[in-house]
N, C-alpha and C positions, 0 to 999 in steps of 0.2 A: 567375715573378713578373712582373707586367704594371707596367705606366708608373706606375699608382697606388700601388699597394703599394712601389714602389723609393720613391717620392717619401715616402711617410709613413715607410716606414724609415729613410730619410735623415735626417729631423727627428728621430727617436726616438733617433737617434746624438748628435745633437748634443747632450746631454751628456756622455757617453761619452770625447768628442774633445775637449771641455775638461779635462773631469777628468785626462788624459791630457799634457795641456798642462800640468797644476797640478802635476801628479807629476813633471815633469821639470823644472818650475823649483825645486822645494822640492829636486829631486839635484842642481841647479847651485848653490844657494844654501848647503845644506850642506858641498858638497865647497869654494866658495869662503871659506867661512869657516872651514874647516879649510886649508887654505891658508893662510888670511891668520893665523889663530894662529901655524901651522909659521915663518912669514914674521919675523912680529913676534919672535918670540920669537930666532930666528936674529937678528934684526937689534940685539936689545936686550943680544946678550951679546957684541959689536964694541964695540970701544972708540968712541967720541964723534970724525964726524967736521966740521971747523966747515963743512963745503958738504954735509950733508945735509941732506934734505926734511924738514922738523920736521910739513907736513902731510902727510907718509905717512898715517898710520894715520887720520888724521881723512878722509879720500879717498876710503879703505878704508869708516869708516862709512857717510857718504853713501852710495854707491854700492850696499850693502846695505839702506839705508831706502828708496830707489828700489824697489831689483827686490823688496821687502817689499810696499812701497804696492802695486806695478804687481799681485804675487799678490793679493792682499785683493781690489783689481779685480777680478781673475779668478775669486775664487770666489765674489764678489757673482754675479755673471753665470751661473757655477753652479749657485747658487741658482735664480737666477731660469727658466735652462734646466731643471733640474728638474721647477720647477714646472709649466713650457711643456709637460714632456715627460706629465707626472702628469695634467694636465690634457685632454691628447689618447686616454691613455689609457682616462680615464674615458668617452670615448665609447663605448666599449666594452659589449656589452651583455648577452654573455656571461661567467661569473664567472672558466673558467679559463682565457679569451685574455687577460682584464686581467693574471691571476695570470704567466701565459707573459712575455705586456709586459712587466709590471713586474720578473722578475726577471731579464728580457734586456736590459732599457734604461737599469732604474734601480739592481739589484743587477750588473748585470753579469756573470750566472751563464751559462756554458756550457754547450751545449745537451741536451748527457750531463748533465749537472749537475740541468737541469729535469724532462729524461724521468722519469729516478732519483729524484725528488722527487715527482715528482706522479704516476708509477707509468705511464707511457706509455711506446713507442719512441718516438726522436727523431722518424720519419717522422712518426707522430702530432701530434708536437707540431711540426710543421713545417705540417702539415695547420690546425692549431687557431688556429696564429701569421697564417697567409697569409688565414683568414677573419676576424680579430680585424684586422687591417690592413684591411682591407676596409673594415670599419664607419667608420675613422678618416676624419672631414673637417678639410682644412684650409683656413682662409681664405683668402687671399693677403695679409690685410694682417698675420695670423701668420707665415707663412711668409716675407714678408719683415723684418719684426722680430726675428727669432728668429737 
C-alpha cells in the first residue's frame, strides 16, 4: 500500500474511531449509573445522618448531564464524519470498490465478511479495495477539517 492509499484509508477510518469512542462512553455511562443506583439505594436504607451530603445524588445527576451533552457532541461529529467518509467514497467510479468502501468504513464488515458477500476471495477484494483508494482525492482543507 503506497503513502496515498494509507492516507485515504486513514480518513476512511475516521469514523470508525469515533464510533468506537461513542461505544465506550455509552459502557461508562451505563455501568456508572448502575453504580450510582447500587449507591443510592445502599445509602437510602442507613438511617439519616445530620453531617450527610444532602447534594450527593443531585452531583451524581450533573455529572451524568455532562458526559450525556459531551456523547450527543460526539455523535454530531459522527454524523458529520460519516458524511465526510460517504462523500469520498463517492469518488469512487467503479460500482464494487464503493460497495467494498462502504461496507469496510461505514458498515464496518470484515473482510471474510465482504469476500463472502459479494462472492470473491479476500485477496480479491484486497485487489479491488487498494484500486478504489486509488481514485480517492483528498483536499487538504478536508483533511484538515475532518
Amino acid at each position: 500500500m503506497n503513502q496515498h492509499q494509507t492516507l485515504v484509508k486513514n480518513e476512511l477510518m475516521k469514523a470508525f474511531r469515533i464510533e468506537q469512542d461513542i461505544n465506550n462512553k455509552m459502557e461508562q455511562i451505563v455501568s456508572l449509573r448502575e453504580l450510582a443506583t447500587k449507591a443510592s439505594s445502599v445509602l437510602s436504607d442507613m438511617p439519616g445522618s445530620p453531617n450527610r451530603n444532602i447534594h450527593k445524588t443531585e452531583d451524581i445527576i450533573v455529572k451524568f448531564i455532562g458526559m450525556e451533552e459531551e456523547l450527543k457532541k460526539e455523535i454530531t461529529s459522527l454524523l458529520g464524519t460519516k458524511q465526510y467518509v460517504k462523500d469520498l467514497i463517492s469518488q469512487v467510479t467503479d460500482r464494487e470498490g464503493r460497495i467494498i468502501l462502504e461496507q469496510r468504513y461505514l458498515q464496518y464488515d470484515k473482510w471474510e465478511e465482504i469476500a463472502g458477500e459479494m462472492g470473491y476471495t479476500v485477496r480479491q477484494i484486497f485487489r479491488i479495495h487498494d484500486a478504489a483508494l486509488m481514485e480517492i482525492s483528498i483536499s487538504e482543507s478536508c483533511h484538515e477539517m475532518s
